[in-house]
C-alpha positions in Angstrom: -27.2 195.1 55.1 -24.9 192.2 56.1 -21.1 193.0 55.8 -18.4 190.5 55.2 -16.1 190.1 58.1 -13.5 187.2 57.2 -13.1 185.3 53.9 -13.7 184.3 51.3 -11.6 181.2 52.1 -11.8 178.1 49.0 -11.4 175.3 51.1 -12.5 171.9 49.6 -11.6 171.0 45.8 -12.2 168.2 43.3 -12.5 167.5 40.2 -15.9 169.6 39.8 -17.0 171.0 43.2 -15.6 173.5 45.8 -16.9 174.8 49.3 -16.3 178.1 50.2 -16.0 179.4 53.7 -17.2 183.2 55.0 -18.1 185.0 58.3 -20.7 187.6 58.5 -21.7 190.0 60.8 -25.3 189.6 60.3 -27.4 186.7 59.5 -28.3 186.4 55.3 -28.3 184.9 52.4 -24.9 183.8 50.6 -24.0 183.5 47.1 -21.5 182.3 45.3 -20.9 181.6 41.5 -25.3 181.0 41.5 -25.1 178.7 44.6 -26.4 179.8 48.0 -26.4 178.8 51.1 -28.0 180.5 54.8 -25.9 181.7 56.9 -25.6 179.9 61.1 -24.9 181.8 64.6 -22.5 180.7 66.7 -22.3 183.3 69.5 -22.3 186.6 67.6 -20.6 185.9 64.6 -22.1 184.5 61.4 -21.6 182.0 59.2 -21.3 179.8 56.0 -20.2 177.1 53.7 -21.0 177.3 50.2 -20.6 174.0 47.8 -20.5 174.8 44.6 -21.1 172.3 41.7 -20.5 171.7 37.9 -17.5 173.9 37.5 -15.1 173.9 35.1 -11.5 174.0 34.8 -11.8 177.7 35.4 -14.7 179.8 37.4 -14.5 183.3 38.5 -16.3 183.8 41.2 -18.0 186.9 43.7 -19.5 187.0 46.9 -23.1 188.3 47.3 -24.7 188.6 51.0 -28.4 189.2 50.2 -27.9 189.6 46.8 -25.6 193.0 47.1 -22.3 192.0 46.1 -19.2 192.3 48.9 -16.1 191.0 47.1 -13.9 191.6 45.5 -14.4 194.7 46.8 -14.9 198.2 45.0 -12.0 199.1 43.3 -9.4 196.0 44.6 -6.4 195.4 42.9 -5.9 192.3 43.4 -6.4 189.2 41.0 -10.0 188.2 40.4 -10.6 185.3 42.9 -11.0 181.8 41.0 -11.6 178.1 41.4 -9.5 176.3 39.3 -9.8 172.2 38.7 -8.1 169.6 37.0 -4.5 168.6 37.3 -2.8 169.4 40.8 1.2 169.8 39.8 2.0 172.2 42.9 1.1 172.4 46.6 2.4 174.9 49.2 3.1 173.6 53.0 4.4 175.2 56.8 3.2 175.8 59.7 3.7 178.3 62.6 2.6 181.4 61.4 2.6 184.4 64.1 0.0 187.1 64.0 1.0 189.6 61.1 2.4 192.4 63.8 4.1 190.1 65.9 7.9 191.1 66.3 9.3 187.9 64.9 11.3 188.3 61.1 9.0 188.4 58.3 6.1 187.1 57.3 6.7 184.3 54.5 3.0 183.8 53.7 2.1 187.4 53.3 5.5 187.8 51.0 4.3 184.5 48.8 1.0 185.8 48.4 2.2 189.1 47.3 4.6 187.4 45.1 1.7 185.1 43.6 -0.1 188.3 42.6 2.4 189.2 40.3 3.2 185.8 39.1 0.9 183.8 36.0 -2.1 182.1 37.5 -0.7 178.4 35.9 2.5 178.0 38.0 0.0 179.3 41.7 0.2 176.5 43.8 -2.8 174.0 43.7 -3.6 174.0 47.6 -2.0 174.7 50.8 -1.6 172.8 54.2 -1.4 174.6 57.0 -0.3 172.3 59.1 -0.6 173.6 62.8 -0.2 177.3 65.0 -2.5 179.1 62.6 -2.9 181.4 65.3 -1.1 181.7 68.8 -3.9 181.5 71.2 -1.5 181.7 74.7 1.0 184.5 73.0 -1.5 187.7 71.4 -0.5 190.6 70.2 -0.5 193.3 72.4 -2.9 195.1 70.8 -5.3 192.1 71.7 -3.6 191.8 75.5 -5.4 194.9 75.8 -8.4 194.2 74.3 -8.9 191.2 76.6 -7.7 193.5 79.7 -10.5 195.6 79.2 -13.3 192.5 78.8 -12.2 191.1 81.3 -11.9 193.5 84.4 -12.9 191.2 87.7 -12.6 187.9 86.3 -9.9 185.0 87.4 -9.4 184.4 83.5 -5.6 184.4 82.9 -3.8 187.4 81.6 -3.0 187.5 77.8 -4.7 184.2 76.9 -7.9 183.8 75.0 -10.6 181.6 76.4 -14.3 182.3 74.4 -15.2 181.4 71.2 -15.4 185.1 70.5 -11.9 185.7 71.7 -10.3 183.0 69.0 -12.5 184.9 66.4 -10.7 188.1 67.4 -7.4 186.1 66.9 -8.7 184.6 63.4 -9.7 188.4 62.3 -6.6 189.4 63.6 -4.5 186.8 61.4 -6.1 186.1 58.3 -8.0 189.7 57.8 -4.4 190.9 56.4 -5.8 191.9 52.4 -2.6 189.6 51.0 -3.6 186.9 53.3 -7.4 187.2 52.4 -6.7 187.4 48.4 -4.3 184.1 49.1 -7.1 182.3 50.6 -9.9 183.0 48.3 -7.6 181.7 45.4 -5.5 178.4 47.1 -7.5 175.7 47.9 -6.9 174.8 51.9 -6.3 172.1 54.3 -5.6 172.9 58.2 -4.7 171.0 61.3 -4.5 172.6 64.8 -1.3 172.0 67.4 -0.8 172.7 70.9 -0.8 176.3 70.3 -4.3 176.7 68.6 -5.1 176.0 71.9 -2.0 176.5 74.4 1.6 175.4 74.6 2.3 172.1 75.6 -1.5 170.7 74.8 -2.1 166.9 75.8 1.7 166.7 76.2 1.3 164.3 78.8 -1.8 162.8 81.7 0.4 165.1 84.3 -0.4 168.3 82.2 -4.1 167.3 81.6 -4.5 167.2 84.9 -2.6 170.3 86.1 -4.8 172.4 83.6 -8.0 170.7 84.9 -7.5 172.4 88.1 -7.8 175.8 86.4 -10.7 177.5 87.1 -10.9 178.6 83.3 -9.5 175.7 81.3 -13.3 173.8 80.9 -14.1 177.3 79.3 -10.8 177.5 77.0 -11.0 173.9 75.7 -14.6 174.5 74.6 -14.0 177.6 72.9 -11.0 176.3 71.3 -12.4 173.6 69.6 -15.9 174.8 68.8 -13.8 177.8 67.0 -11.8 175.3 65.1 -14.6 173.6 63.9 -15.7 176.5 62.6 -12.7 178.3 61.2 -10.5 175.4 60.0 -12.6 171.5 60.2 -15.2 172.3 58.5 -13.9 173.4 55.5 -11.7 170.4 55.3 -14.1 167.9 54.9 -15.6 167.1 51.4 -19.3 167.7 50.4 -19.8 163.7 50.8 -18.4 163.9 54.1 -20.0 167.2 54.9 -23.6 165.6 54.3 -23.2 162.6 56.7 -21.8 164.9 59.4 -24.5 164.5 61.9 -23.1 167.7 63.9 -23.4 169.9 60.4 -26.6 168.5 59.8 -27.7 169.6 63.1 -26.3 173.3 62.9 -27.7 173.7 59.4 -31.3 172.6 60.8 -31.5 175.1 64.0 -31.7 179.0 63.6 -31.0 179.8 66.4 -26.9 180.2 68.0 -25.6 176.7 67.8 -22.5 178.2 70.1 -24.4 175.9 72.7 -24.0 172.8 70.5 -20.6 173.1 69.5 -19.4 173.9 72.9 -20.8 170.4 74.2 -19.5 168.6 71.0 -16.3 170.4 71.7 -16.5 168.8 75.4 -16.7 165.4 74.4 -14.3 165.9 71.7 -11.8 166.8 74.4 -12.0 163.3 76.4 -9.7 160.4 75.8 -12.4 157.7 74.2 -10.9 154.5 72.7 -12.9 154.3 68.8 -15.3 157.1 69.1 -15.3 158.2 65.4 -17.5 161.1 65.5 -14.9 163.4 67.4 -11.7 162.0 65.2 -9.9 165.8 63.6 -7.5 163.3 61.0 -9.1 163.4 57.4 -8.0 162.6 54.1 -7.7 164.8 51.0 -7.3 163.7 47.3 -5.3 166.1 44.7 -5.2 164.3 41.6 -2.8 161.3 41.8 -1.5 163.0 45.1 -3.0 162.2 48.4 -3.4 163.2 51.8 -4.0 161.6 54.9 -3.6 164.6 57.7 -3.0 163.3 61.0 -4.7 164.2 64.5 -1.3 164.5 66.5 -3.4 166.6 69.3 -6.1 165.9 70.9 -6.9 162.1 69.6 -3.7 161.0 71.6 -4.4 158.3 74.3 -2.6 159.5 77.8 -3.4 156.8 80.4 -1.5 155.4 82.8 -1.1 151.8 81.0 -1.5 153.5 77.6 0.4 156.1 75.6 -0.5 156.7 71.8 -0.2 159.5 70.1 -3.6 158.4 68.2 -5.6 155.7 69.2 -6.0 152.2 67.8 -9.2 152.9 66.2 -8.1 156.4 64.0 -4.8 154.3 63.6 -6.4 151.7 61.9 -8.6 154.2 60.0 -5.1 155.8 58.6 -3.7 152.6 57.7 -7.0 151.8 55.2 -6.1 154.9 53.6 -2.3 154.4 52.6 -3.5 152.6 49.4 -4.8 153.4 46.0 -3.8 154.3 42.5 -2.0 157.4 43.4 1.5 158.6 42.8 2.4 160.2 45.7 1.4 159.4 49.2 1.2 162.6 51.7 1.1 162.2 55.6 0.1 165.7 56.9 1.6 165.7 60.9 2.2 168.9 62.5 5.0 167.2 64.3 7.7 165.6 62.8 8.2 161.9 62.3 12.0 161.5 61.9 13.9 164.2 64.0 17.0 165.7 64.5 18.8 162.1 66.0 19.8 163.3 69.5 16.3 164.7 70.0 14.4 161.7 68.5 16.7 159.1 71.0 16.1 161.9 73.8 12.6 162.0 73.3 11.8 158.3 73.4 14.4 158.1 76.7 12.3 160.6 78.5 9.2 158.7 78.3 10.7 155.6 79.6 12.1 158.0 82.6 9.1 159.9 83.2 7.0 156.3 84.4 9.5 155.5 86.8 8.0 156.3 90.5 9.3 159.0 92.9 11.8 161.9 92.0 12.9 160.4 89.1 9.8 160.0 87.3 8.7 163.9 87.8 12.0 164.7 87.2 11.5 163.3 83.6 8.1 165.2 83.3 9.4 168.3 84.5 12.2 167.9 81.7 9.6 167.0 78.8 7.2 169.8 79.6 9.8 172.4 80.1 11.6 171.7 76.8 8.6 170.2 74.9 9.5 166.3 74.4 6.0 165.3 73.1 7.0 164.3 69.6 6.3 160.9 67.5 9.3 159.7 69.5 8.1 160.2 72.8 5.1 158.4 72.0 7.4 155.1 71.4 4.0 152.8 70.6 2.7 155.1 68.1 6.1 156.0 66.4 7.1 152.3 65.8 3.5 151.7 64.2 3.1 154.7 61.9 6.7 153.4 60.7 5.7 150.2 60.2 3.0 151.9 58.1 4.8 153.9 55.9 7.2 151.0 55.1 4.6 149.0 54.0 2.9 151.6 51.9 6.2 152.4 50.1 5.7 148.9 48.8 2.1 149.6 47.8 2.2 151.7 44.6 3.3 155.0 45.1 6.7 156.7 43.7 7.1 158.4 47.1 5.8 158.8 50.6 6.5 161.8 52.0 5.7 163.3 55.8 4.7 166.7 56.2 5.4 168.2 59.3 6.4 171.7 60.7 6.4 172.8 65.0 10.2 172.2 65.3 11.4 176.5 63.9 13.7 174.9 61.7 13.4 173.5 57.8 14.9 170.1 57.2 14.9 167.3 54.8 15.2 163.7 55.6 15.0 160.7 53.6 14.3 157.0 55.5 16.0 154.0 54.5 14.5 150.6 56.1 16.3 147.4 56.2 14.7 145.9 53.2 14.3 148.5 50.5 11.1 149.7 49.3 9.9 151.1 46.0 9.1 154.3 46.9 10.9 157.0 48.3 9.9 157.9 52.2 11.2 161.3 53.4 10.1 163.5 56.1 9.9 167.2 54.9 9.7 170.1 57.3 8.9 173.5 56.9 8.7 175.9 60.1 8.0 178.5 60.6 6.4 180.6 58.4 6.2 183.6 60.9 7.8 182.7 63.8 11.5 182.3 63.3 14.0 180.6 66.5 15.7 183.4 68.3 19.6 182.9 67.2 20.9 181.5 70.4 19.0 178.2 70.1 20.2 177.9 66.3 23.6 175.6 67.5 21.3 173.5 69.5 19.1 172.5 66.5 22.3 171.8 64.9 24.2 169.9 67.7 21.2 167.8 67.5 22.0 166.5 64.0 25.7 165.7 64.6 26.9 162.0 65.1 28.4 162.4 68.5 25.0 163.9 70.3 23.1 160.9 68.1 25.3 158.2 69.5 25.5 159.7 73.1 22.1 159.5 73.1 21.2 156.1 71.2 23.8 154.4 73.7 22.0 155.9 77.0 18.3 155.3 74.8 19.4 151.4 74.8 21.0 151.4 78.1 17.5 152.3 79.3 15.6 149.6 77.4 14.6 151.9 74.0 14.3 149.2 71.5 16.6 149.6 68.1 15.1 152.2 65.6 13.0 150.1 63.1 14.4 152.8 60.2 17.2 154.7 60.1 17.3 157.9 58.6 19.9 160.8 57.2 19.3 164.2 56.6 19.9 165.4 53.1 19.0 169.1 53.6 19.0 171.4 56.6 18.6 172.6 59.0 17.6 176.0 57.5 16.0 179.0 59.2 14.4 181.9 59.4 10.4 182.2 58.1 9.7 179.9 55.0 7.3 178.4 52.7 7.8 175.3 51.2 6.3 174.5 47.7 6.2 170.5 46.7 6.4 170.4 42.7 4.8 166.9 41.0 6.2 165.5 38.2 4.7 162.7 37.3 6.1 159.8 39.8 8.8 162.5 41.2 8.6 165.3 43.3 10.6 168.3 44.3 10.6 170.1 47.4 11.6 173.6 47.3 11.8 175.9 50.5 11.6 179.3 49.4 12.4 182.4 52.6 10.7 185.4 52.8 12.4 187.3 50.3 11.8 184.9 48.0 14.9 183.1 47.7 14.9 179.6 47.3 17.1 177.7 50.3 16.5 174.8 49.7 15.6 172.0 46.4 15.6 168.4 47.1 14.0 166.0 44.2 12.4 163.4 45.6 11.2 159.9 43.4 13.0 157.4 41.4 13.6 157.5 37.6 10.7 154.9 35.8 11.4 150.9 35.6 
């Protein structure tokens, strides 16, 4: 009899469908609320997604493999796992989240989800982004050093870094098999996006580390086993059932039985390459929650890194973005894993390094020692890209919504910062950050987060920004809360055209509350 390893996760919802995501250890038959779908192989782990149709506001719901049913299981106490529609009033954010046993401060998501169980099922959060780090591919455990030490005896693979598909499944068990964690995500409706660290530190920070990693003998390996695994464990789930059925690469792993681990490796090959336009390998999607929406953004491995040319998405998935600012919603969401409007010093810093790090001889390595070593590969540093996805959300402030509002995390500190452009606009753009959720920044590099905030780093570093030829800032921006740490979730709260934005620690207590939105005309 099949046995459920991982899930179930309730990925996709609308207004009267839901996918649900599972792994198996054996191949079979899945059922879900009377709708079924076959299992796929990829390697030796098993799979599914399950749409379901025609629900309610309310469905209950079990898993059955082969008609024997697996969860809830026996006995659990936790809450009965449901799909709820309708109205979305609540959604739950971060990013950064440590395996469980990993020696850094609590973990928020686990102490939300435990909190959820005891809390009424109206006021759980509608859906949660995850928006990056959902597991730490180049920092394991060490229970799962050990594990890979002893698969690995003879080989030049590197120490305490995964490669093989099966090796980020280990990390996925390893993460979300926690019984809190696995309730959470049967109940909350999810929405992922990968960052450097789903697949290593530093990924696609800049053409000098793509080609330093492309002379490891193992990185081919580890970039196809990162991204067919996030296909699997996170993409999939975040496309709709429209979208799922003219996915050409789902089509084709729903149509072969036997392992597709073949396939997804080479789709994950070509994903990897820098190709101007080429839709079918684009990770940005879009997400609709009621009159809220959600455009997440590819900051990762859709950026453009050529000599001439340095986006941080290409023109093509740019302009794709742009088509989907508009509509009759209330509230506009732009999922980035990193930030849009930093910390000032950093942001002027940032977009001063890449103007240093073109420059030929000593100076230019120099500048690309400095922006690998202290990770200066945010919106800023990308100048091109940061100017236009400002441009962007000044223009859809003026298109409809009460606010616009970017959701970002990697930076292991919480902050809220609202944008003011020289002509104002009608909604209200802020960037909200919440990192990490299990991860926290040791103390000692707390003052530098904050330094980076005060007036006299940001002009120091605007004044040696335009010395060097950084154009003026087309939006200026202040913080109104923050910087907080320590391991957080943040909850966004919809009221009609406002929204609030609470950051709650792991104990529960709320840090932070920031209402966003403008009182009705």
């Amino acid at each position: 009899m099949a046995k459920l390893v991982l899930g179930p996760l309730l990925r996709h919802v609308d207004e009267s469908s839901a996918t649900v995501w599972v792994e198996t250890d054996a191949a079979c038959e899945v059922v879900i609320a009377g709708n079924t779908a076959r299992t796929f192989q990829a390697g030796r782990q098993h799979f599914a997604l399950v749409r379901l149709e025609n629900l309610g506001e309310r469905t209950e719901y079990d898993v059955r493999l082969d008609g024997e049913q697996v969860w809830p299981e026996p006995g659990s106490e936790f809450p009965k796992p449901v799909i709820r529609t309708g109205e979305v009033r609540r959604i739950a954010f971060g990013s950064c989240r440590a395996a469980p046993t990993q020696p850094v401060g609590p973990d928020a998501l686990d102490a939300f989800a435990q909190r959820l169980m005891e809390t009424p099922e109206e006021e759980w959060p509608h859906a949660l982004i995850l928006l990056g780090d959902q597991v730490y591919a180049d920092e394991p455990t060490e229970a799962t050093k050990q594990w890979l030490r002893e698969r690995r005896q003879g080989t030049e693979e590197p120490d305490g870094e995964v490669v093989h598909f099966g090796e980020y499944a280990h990390l996925y068990h390893e993460t979300w098999g926690d019984p809190e964690i696995r309730w959470l995500l049967s109940v909350v409706p999810t929405a992922m996006i990968f960052d450097d660290h789903d697949v290593r530190d530093d990924w696609n920070t800049s053409a000098t580390w793509r080609a330093e990693m492309a002379d490891k003998p193992w990185w081919r390996d580890r970039i196809r086993g990162a991204l067919s695994s996030y296909w699997v464990y996170q993409h999939l789930g975040n496309l709709s059932p429209d979208e799922l059925a003219r996915n050409p690469l789902y089509a084709k792993v729903k149509a072969q039985d036997t392992d597709v681990l073949p396939l997804l490796e080479e789709f994950a090959e070509e994903a990897d390459k820098e190709v101007e336009g080429r839709k079918s390998t684009w990770w940005s999607f879009r997400r609709d929650f009621g009159r809220a929406r959600l455009l997440m953004v590819d900051t990762r491995c859709g950026r453009i890194l050529e000599e001439d040319k340095r986006q941080m998405v290409s023109d093509a998935e740019f302009d794709w973005i742009e088509e989907n600012t508009g509509g009759d919603i209330d509230h506009l969401l732009i999922g980035s894993s990193l930030p849009w409007l930093m910390p000032h010093a950093l942001s002027h810093f940032q977009s001063l390094n890449e103007i240093g790090a073109r420059k030929p001889g000593w100076q230019g390595k120099a500048a690309e020692a400095i922006r690998q070593a202290v990770d200066l590969e945010h919106w800023p540093a990308f100048r091109e890209s940061f100017d236009r996805l400002t441009r962007m959300i000044e223009k859809a402030a003026g298109n409809g919504a009460a606010t616009v509002c970017v959701l970002s995390g990697d930076v292991h500190h919480s902050y809220v910062a609202e944008a003011e452009f020289p002509k104002p606009t009608k909604a209200v753009v802020a960037q909200l950050v919440c990192s990490p959720i299990h991860n926290e920044a040791p103390k000692f590099l707390r003052p530098g987060f904050r330094l980076s905030w005060s007036r006299g780093a940001s002009w120091v570093f605007r004044r040696l920004a335009t010395l060097a030829g950084v154009p003026e800032d087309l939006v200026h921006w202040r913080k109104t809360s923050g910087p907080h740490f320590g391991n957080s979730v943040a909850v966004l709260d919809f009221d009609g055209p406002r929204a609030r934005y609470r950051l709650l620690s792991a104990t529960g207590e709320e840090t932070a509350s920031v209402l966003l939105g403008r009182e009705p005309q």
